[in-house]
N, C-alpha and C positions, 0 to 999 in steps of 0.2 A: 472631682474630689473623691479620695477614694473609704469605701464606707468605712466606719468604727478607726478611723484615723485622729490621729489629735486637732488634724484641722477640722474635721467633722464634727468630734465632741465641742469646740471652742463655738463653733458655728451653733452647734442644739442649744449650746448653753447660752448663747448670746439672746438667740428666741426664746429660752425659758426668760430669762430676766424682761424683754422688750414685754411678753405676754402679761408676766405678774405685773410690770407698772401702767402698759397701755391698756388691757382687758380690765380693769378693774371697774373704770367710769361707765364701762360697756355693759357690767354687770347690774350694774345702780340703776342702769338706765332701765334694764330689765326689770327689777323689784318695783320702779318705780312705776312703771306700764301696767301689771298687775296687781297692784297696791291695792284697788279699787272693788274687784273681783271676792266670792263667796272664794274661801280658803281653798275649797276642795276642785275649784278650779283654779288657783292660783301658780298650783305644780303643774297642773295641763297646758299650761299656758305657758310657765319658762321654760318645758323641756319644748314644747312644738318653738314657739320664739326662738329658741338658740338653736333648733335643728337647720331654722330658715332662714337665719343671719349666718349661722356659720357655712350654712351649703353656697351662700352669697357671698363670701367670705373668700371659701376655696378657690371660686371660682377666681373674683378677684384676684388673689393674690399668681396663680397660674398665668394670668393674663399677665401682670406687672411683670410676673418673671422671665415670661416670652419680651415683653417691651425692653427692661432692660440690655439685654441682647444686641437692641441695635446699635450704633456709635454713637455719643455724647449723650446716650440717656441716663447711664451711670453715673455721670457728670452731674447733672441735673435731679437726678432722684437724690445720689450724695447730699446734693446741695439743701433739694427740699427738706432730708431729714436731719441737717443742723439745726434748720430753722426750726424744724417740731422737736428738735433734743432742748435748743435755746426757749422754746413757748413754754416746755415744759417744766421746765426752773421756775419760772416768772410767772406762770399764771395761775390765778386762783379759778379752778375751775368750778363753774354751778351745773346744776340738769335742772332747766326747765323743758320738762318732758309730760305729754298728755297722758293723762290717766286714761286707760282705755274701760269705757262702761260695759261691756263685753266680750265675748272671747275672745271673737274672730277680730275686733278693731285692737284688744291687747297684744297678741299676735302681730297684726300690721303693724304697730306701734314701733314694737320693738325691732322688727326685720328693717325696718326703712331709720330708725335711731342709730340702730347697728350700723348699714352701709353708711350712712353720714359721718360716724364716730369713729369706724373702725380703719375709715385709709391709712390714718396714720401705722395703725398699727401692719396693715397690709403691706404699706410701703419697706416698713421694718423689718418684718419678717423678708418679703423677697429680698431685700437686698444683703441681710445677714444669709440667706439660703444659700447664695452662691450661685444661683444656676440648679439645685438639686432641689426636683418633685420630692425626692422622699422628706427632705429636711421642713418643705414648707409641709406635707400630710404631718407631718410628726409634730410640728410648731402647732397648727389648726386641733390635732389630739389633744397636746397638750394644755389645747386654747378652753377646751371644751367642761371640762371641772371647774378650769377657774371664772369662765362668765358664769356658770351655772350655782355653783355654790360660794367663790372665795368671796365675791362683795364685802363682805362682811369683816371678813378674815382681814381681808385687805385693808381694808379703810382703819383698822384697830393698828396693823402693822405701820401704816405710814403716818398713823398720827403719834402713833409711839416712838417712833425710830425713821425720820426725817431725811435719814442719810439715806432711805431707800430712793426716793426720787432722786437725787443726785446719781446713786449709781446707776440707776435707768437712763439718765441723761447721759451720764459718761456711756453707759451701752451702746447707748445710739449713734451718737457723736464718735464712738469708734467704727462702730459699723459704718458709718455715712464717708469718714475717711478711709475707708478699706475698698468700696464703692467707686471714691475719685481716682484713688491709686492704679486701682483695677481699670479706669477709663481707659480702650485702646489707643487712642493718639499719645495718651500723658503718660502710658505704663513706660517708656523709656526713659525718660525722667527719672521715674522712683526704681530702676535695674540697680540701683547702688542701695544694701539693705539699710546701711547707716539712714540715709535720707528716706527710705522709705518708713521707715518705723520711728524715725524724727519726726517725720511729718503728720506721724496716725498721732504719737502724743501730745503732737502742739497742739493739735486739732481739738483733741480732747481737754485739753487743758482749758484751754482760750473759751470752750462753749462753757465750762463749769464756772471755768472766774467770770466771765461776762454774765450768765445767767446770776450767780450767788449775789453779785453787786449790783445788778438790776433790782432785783429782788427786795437786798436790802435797803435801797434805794427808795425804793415804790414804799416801803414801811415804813419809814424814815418819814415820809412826805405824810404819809397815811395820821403819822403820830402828829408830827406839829401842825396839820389841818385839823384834828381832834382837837389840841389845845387851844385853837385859836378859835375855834365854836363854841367853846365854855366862856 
C-alpha cells in the first residue's frame, strides 16, 4: 500500500472509526479500575494503565498482522469480525470490572481488562491495516487519547446519536469483507470489480439488517415480558 494514497487514507480512516466505537468500553474499563483510588493517584494510574495495555496492544496487533499473512487466516479473522460487527448491534454491553484498592493492583486491573477487551479491537485494526506497521503504529496513536480521555465523550456521543454504533458495525463488516476478498485462494473469484464490490456491500448490508432486527427483536420480547410481570 503505497503511503498518503487514497487506499491508505480509507484504510486510517477505517481504524479511526473501529477505535472511536471499540476503544470506548476499554476506557470505562479504565475509569472504572481507578474509581476507588485518592484523586491525585487516579491520573498516575490511567496514564501507567494505558501505557501497559497499549504497549500489550501493540504488540498484539503486529503479531495478528504477521498471522494474517498466512493462507485461510484472512478467511477466518474476516469471519471472526462479522461475528464482532453482528455482537456489536445486539448487545447490550455491561463492565463488571474490579475496583482496584491500590495503585499497583489498579494498574493490573486495567492491563489484563484491556488484553481481554481489546482483541476485538486488535483483530480490527490488523485487518483494516492491510499488512502496513505504520497503519497499525498510527491506529494504536490514535488509540491512545481516546482510551485515555474520550470515555466520556464517547458514551454522550453514542447515546445521543445511536447511528454511531451502526456505522462502527458497517466499519467492520466492511473491513471483515475486504479481509475474505483479500483471501489468497478466493481472490480470483472476486478479479471481476463488479462482484468484488457486490460482495463488500452485501456483506455490509446483511450484518446491519441482521443485527438492527435482532436488536429489535430482543426489545420487542424485552417489552411484552415487562408487561406480562405487571
Amino acid at each position: 500500500m503505497d503511503l498518503f494514497s487514497p487506499e491508505f487514507f480509507s484504510a486510517l480512516l477505517a481504524i479511526i472509526v473501529i477505535d472511536l466505537v471499540l476503544a470506548g468500553d476499554n476506557a470505562i474499563v479504565i475509569g472504572l479500575a481507578a474509581r476507588r483510588l485518592p484523586k491525585d493517584q487516579q491520573k498516575k494510574v490511567i496514564i501507567w494503565g494505558t501505557v501497559g495495555a497499549i504497549g500489550i496492544r501493540a504488540l498484539a496487533t503486529l503479531v495478528v498482522v504477521s498471522l494474517l499473512k498466512i493462507p485461510g487466516l484472512l478467511l477466518i479473522g474476516g469471519l471472526l469480525l462479522l461475528w464482532i460487527a453482528y455482537k456489536l448491534l445486539t448487545d447490550e454491553k455491561g463492565h463488571d470490572v474490579k475496583e482496584g484498592n491500590n495503585f499497583w493492583e489498579a494498574i493490573r486491573t486495567i492491563i489484563i481488562a484491556d488484553a481481554l477487551m481489546g482483541l476485538d479491537n486488535v483483530l480490527a485494526v490488523a485487518g483494516a491495516a492491510h499488512g502496513s506497521f505504520m497503519l497499525v503504529i498510527l491506529g494504536l496513536i490514535i488509540s491512545v487519547p481516546i482510551v485515555v480521555w474520550g470515555s466520556t465523550l464517547i458514551l454522550k456521543f453514542v447515546e445521543r446519536f445511536p447511528i454511531i454504533i451502526t456505522l462502527g458495525a458497517a466499519v467492520l463488516a466492511w473491513t471483515a469483507s475486504k479481509m475474505i476478498v483479500e483471501e489468497p485462494f478466493l481472490k480470483p473469484y472476486f478479479a471481476n470489480p463488479i462482484i468484488k464490490y457486490g460482495f463488500e456491500l452485501l456483506v455490509v448490508a446483511a450484518i446491519v439488517l441482521a443485527g438492527t432486527l435482532k436488536k429489535k427483536s430482543s426489545h420487542k420480547n424485552e417489552q411484552t415480558a415487562e408487561r406480562a410481570s405487571i
